[in-house]
N, C-alpha and C positions, 0 to 999 in steps of 0.2 A: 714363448715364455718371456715373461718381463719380469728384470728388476730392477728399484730404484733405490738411490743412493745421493748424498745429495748432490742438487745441480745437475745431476747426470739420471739419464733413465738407461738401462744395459737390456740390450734385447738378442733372445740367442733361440735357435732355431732347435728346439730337440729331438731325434730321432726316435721317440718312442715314450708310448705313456707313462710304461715302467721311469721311465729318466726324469719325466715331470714329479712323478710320487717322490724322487731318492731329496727333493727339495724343502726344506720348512721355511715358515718367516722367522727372521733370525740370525739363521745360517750364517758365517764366516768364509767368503768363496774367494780364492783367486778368478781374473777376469784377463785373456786374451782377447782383443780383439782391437778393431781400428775405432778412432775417434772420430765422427764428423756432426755436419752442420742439421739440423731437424729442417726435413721441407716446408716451406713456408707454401702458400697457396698457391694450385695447378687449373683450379676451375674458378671462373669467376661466379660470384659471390657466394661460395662454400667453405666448406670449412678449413682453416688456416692451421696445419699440425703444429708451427713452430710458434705461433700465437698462444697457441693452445697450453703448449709445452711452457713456458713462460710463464702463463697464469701460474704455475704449478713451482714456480724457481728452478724448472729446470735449462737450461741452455747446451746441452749437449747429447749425442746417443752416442752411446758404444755398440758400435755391431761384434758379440763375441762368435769368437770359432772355437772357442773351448771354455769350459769351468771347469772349478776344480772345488770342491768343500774342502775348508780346511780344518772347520769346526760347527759341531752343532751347539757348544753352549750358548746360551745367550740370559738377556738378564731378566728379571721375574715380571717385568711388561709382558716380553715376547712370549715366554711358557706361558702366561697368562692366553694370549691370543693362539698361541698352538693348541693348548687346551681347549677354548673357546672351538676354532675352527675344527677339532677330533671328534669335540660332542655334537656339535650340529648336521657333519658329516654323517653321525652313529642314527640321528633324529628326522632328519629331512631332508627328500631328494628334489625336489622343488626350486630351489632355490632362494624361496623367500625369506627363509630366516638366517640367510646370511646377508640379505637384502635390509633386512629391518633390524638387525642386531648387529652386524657387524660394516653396512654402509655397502658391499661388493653387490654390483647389481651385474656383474658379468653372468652371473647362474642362474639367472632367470632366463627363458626362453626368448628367442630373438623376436620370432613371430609377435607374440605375447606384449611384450613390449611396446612394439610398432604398434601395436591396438593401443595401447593406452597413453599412447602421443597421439594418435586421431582423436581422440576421445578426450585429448585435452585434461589429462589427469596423470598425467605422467609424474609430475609434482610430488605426489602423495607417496610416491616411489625411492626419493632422495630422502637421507636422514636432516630434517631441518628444525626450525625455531619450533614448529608444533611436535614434533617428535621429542626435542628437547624439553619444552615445557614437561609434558607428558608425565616422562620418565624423571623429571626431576620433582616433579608433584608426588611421583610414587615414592621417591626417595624421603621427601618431605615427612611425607603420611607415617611412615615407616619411624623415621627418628623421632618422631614429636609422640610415639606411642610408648617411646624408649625411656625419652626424656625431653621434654619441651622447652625449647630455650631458643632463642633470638641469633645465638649463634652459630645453630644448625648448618646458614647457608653455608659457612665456610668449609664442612663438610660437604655438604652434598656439591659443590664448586671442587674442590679439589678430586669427589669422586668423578665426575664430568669433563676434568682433567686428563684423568684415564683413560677414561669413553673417547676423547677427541684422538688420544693415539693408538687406541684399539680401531676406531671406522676406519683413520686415516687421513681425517682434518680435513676435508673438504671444505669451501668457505662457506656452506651454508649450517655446518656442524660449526663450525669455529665463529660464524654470527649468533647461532644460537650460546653457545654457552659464554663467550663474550661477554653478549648481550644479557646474559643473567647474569653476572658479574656486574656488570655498570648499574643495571635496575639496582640489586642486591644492595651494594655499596652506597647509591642514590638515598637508597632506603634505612638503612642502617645508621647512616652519617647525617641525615634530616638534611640534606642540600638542595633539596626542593628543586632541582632543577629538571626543566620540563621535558618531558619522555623525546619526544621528536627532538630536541636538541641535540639531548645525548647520543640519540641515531646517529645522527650529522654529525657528530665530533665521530662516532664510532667507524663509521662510513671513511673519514675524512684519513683515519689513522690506520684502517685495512689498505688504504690505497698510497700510503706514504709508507709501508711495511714492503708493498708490492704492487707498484701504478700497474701492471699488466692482469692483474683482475677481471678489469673491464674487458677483456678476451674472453676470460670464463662464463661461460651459460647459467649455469648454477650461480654463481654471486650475482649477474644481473636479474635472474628471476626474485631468488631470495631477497635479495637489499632492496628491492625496488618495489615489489608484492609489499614487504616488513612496512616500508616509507609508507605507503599510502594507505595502509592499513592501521597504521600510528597516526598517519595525516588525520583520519576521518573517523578516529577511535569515538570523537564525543558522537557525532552521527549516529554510530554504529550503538552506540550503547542504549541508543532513543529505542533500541528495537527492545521490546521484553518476551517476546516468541523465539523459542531457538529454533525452529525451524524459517522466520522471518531472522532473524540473527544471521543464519547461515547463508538465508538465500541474499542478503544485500554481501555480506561477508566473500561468496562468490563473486557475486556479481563486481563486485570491486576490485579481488581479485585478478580477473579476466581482462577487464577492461587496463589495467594497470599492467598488465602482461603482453597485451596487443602489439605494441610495436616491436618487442624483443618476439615474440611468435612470428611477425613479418618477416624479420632478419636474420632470424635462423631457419624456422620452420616454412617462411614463405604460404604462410595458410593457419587461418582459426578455423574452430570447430564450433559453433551458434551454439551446440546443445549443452556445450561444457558447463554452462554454467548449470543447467536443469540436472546435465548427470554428475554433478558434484555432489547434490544435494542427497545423494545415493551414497557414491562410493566414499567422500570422507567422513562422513561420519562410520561406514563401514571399517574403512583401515584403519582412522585415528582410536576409536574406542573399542574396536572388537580385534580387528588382524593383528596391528604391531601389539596392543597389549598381553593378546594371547599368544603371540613370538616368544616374550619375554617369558609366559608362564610356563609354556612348551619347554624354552630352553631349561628352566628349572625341573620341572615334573615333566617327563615325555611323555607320557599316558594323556595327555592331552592334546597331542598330536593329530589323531583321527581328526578332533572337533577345529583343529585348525585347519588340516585338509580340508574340509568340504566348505568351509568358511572362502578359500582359497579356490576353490573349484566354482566356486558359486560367482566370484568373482570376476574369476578369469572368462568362466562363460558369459556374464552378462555383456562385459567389455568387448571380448570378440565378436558376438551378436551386432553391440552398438555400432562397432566400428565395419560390421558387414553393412548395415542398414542404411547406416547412416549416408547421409543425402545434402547436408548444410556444411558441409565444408567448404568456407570462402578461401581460394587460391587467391595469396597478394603478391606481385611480382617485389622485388625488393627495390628499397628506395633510395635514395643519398641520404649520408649521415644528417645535413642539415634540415630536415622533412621530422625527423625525429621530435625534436622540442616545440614543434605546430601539433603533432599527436598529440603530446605530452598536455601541452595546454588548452586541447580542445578536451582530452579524457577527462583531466582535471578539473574543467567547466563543470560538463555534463554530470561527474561523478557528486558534485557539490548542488547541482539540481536533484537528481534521484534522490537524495538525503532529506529535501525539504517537499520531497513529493511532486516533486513536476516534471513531472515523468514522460513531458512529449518531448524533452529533449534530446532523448533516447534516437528520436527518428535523425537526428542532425548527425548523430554516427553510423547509422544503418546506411545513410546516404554518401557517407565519407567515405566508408566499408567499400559500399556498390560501384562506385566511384573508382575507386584504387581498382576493384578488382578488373572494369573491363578497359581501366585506361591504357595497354597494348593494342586495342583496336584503331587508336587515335596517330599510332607509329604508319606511316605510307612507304617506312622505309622495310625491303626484303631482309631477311637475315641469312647466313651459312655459319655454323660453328661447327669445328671440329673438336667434339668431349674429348677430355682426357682422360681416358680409358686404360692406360697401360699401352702393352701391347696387343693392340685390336683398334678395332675402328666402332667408332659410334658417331654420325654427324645429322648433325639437325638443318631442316630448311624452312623457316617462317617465314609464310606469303605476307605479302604485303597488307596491314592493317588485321593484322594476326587471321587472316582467312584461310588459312590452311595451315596446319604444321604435320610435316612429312620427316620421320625417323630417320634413318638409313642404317643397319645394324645397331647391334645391343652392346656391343665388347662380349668379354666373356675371359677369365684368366684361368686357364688349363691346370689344375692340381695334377702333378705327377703321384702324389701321395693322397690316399681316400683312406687310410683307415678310420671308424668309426670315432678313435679321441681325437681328431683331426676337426672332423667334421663336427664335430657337440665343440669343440672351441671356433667355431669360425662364426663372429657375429654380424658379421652384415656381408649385403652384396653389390656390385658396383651399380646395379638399378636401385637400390632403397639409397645407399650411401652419396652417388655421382649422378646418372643419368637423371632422375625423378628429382631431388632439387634444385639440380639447374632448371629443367623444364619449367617447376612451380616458380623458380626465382624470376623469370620472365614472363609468368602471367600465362603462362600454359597449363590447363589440366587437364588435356585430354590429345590425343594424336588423329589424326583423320587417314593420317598412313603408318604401319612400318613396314618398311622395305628390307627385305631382308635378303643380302643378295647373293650368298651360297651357305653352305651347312656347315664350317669349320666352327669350330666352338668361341674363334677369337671374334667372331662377326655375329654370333647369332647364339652364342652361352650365355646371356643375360635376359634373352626375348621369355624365358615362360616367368621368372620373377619380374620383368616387366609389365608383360599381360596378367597377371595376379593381382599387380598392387595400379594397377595404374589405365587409368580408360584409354583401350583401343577402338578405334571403328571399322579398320580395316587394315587387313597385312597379305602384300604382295613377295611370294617368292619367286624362286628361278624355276627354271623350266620342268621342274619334275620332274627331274633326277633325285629324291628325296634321300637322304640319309637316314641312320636313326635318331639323330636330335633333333631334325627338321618334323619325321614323323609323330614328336613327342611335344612338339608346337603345336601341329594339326589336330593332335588329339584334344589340348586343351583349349582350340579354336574352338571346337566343335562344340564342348561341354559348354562352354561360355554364348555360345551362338554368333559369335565374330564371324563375319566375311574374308574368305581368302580368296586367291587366283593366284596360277600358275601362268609365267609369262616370258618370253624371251624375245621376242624379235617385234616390237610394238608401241604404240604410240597413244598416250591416255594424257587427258585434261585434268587439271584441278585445278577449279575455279576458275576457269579461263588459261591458267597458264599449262605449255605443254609440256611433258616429260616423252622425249623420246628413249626408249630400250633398243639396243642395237646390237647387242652378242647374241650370237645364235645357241642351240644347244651344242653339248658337251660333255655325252656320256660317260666319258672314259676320266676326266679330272674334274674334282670341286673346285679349283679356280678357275680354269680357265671356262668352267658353267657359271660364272658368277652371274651377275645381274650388271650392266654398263648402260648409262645413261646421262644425257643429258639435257638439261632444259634452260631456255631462255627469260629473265627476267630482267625487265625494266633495258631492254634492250644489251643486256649481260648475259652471257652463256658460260654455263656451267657446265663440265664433264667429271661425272663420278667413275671409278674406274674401277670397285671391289677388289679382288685378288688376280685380275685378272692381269697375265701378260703377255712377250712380244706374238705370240702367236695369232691370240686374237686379235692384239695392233693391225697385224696382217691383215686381217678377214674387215676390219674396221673399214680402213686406207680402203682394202677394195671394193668393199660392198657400197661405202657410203661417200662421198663428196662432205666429209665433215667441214663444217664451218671454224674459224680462226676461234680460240674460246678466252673469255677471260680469266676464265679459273678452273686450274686441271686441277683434282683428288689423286697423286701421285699413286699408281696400282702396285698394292701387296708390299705397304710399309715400306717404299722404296726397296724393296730386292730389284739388286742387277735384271733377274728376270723376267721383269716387266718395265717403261718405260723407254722405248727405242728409240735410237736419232728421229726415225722417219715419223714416228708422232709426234715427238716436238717442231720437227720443221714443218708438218702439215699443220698443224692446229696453234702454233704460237701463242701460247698463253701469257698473260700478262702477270701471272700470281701461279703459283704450287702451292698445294697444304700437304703434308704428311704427317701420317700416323703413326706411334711409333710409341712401348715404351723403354723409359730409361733402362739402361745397360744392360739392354734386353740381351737374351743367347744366340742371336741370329745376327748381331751387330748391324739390326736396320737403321736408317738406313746406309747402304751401300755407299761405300764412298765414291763409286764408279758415277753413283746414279746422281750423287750431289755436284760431281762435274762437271754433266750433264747439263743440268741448272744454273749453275755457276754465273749467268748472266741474267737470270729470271729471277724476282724478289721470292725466297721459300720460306716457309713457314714449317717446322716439325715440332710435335707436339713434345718429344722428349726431352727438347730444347727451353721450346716456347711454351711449354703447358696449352689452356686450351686457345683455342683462335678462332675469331669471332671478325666478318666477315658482313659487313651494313654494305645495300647496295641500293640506289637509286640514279641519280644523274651520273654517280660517280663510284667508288669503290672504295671503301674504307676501310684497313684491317686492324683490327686490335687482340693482341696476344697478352695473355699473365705476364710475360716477363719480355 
């Protein structure tokens, strides 16, 4: 449960559904809790909470341990949106029309969602400049049937006023009504001054209100879509087809959205522009409008369900089928204004019909996408997963990339309102855009190297959303979460193998496995391995400890390694003198997360270390590990 206040956002833990309902917007609460700092970024190049947080004015969280109401009055805004939010509750369980009427996109389905960010239409989903237009056009219709008069706007502006603190002021609601205030004014005052100017003044005075903006997603898509769509308004007007309207309208769109899709989303979808030409005219003139009529008359409701159903299923389809998603790994901030002015060529040709210049960015596009192949250097990152392990190994000139666990974070609590508020997972949120951020879409392994849910509780939301070729477990001592992997191997037609004591190539380079089985413990059955690259040795070590150290030392003549994966989050219980003095590593990485309940790791085990350079993730966020002549390590922090 969140709430905000200003500067501050308060987040407090509820024990029970009943306790989220005892809540309104409004409410007057006392607040215990400690004050601290918003985390700022733990993976490289994803998403930055305390960036995020800022865009927003806020600079602090309170973690509370208790609330208290102290009042439910509040002033006839808030009753307003209490009412609002009672009727819509009474009308729809969907979520949509708290999506489109009141801006909260949390009650829409997570799944759902995630379809129509593939599909490159996620947009149509945020209350913006066309959502505004819209409804201010109905407000328009509405009073000029009353009484017709020049002065209208000033009404329907200050109702708009109200709208922006009923969504919630997002800056793409707060550009739209804004921005009809400046037009309005423009127009009314005969200052003739040119549309795109006034952008740019508008733009200039959102970002001296609050330079941290340019953090938010939403203001870069909006202001930067508005800009080029104002740029090339006379173009656009050349079209008298609204189906050619829309589809250059798109198309311009998309293009002008590219670099901010690279930077967050790490990947376009080609067909977005074709399935636009679908769904917004769908949402813009039939869903959000029939929101607004629902909300009034609910006997209208059926015809919006299946309007909604119609939608959700085409999206989910597209985004099954779909086949042209270009993966772009992410770039340096100075790469951006070379897009910028190659789109803005291009887009300034497509207007006058010349239309091969189209191929100059299909080739920029193809370009980006496979230029990881052109790296000779190996990689190891260890994700920041929490507490669990997830590490990646990219062969040299991206010829293989090899998983090694998913994470996975153990909920002690499953009740069902738990579960319906949890909206992402640490594969859709952490694993999967790093991967995409470096030019990876697809795994050739995962390795997955025992059954505890903190090493292998993210593998079936992995393999759902994300192409596997192949997943390696431990010896066949299967649990039931490992069996509920294999189920969905099987359905999907993935290749698996059961392995313990072995030695297998890829591409040339070797992975040795050297833990034998282990029927009697999931760690000490982990999967332990390691492989040489670029004349650098590597030992992964899962959950395993001193015991199988033993069986290592004896069975094997281990070579000296460059980089040990410290076993089971640094617990005292793995780790022994007699493996560091045989294998002498040059680097540690541990996994680990913060003030996690098991206090990994161990401070025995960092004494241990004590003279070895270590890296832990709880510390260092994630760590990223370039190898070729030499060894390079770079951590978040």
């Amino acid at each position: 449960m969140t709430f905000y206040i200003p500067n501050q956002i308060i987040n407090y833990y509820a024990s029970s559904e009943d306790e989220l309902k005892q809540y309104q917007v409004g409410d007057t609460i006392i607040v215990s809790g400690n004050i601290k700092e918003p985390t700022s970024q733990r993976n490289f190049h994803l998403f930055n909470y305390k960036h995020y947080l800022l865009s927003l004015k806020i600079n602090s969280i309170i973690e509370a341990d208790q609330i208290t109401k102290v009042s439910s009055d509040c002033n006839l805004l808030f009753q307003l949106k209490r009412w609002m939010i009672k009727r819509i509750e009474k009308i729809d369980n969907t979520g949509y029309m708290f999506n489109f009427i009141l801006g909260d996109n949390s009650k829409v389905d997570s799944e759902t969602t995630a379809n129509y960010r593939i599909n490159g239409i996620s947009h149509l989903f945020s209350i913006s400049g066309m959502h505004i237009t819209l409804f201010s056009s109905i407000l328009f219709f509405l009073l000029n049937l009353i009484y017709k008069n020049k002065h209208n706007f000033i009404i329907v502006f200050l109702i708009l006023l109200i709208y922006v603190f009923l969504t919630g002021g997002s800056p793409s609601i707060i550009r739209g009504v804004g921005f009809f205030l400046v037009l309005n004014v423009n127009r009314y005052f005969n200052l003739k001054i040119k549309t795109l100017i006034l952008f740019i003044y508008f733009i200039c005075v959102m970002l001296l209100f609050n330079p941290y903006l340019v953090y938010h997603t939403g203001f870069l898509f909006s202001y930067t879509i508005s800009f080029y769509l104002i740029l090339f308004q006379g173009g656009i007007a050349k079209y008298k087809s609204y189906i050619n309207k829309l589809l250059i309208t798109s198309s311009i769109s998309f293009m002008a959205s590219i670099p901010i899709l690279i930077q967050t989303n790490f990947s376009i979808n080609a067909l977005s522009i074709i399935l636009n030409l679908f769904f917004v005219p769908l949402v813009s003139f039939i869903i959000f409008p029939l929101s607004l009529i629902t909300f009034i008359i609910p006997m209208f409701y059926p015809l919006l369900n299946l309007c909604i159903i119609l939608m959700e299923t085409t999206s989910n389809w597209c985004a099954d089928v779909n086949g042209l998603t270009l993966v772009l790994c992410a770039i340096p901030f100075y790469i951006v204004p070379f897009y910028y002015l190659i789109i803005t060529f291009i887009i300034h040709k497509l207007l006058i019909n010349e239309y091969k210049y189209i191929v100059v960015l299909i080739v920029i596009l193809l370009g980006h996408h496979f230029i990881g192949r052109l790296d000779s250097r190996a990689l190891v990152s260890m994700i920041d997963v929490g507490q669990g392990d997830s590490i990646l190994i990219k062969l040299p000139n991206q010829r293989a990339s090899i998983l090694i666990d998913t994470g996975g974070i153990v909920s002690y609590n499953n009740e069902p309102w738990q579960i319906r508020n949890k909206k992402s997972t640490i594969a859709d949120s952490t694993i999967i855009p790093y991967l995409k951020s470096i030019g990876i879409d697809h795994l050739d392994y995962l390795i997955l190297t025992h059954g505890d849910y903190d090493h292998i509780g993210e593998a079936i939301n992995l393999i759902n959303h994300f192409k596997v070729k192949a997943v390696i477990f431990n010896s066949g001592n299967n649990n039931d979460l490992e069996k509920e992997v294999i189920k969905l191997l099987k359905i999907k037609k993935i290749p698996y193998t059961n392995i313990s004591q072995e030695t297998i190539k890829i591409h040339g380079y070797p992975f040795y496995f050297i833990n034998d089985i282990n029927e009697k413990d999931e760690n000490e059955d982990s999967l332990v391995f390691y492989t040489n690259i670029y004349n650098k040795k590597i030992l992964m070590t899962g959950d395993s400890g001193i015991d199988s150290e033993k069986d290592w030392l004896m069975e094997y003549n281990l070579p000296k390694m460059d980089i040990l994966k410290i076993g089971h989050h640094g617990s005292n219980g793995s780790t022994s003198d007699d493996l560091l003095n045989t294998i002498k590593p040059d680097y540690a990485i541990i996994s680990a997360g913060v003030n996690n309940r098991f206090g990994h790791p161990h401070k025995e085990v960092l004494a241990k270390l004590n003279s070895i350079p270590t890296y832990v993730t709880s510390i260092n966020g994630m760590i990223e590990i370039y190898i070729k002549s030499s060894i390079l390590v770079n951590a978040v922090r």
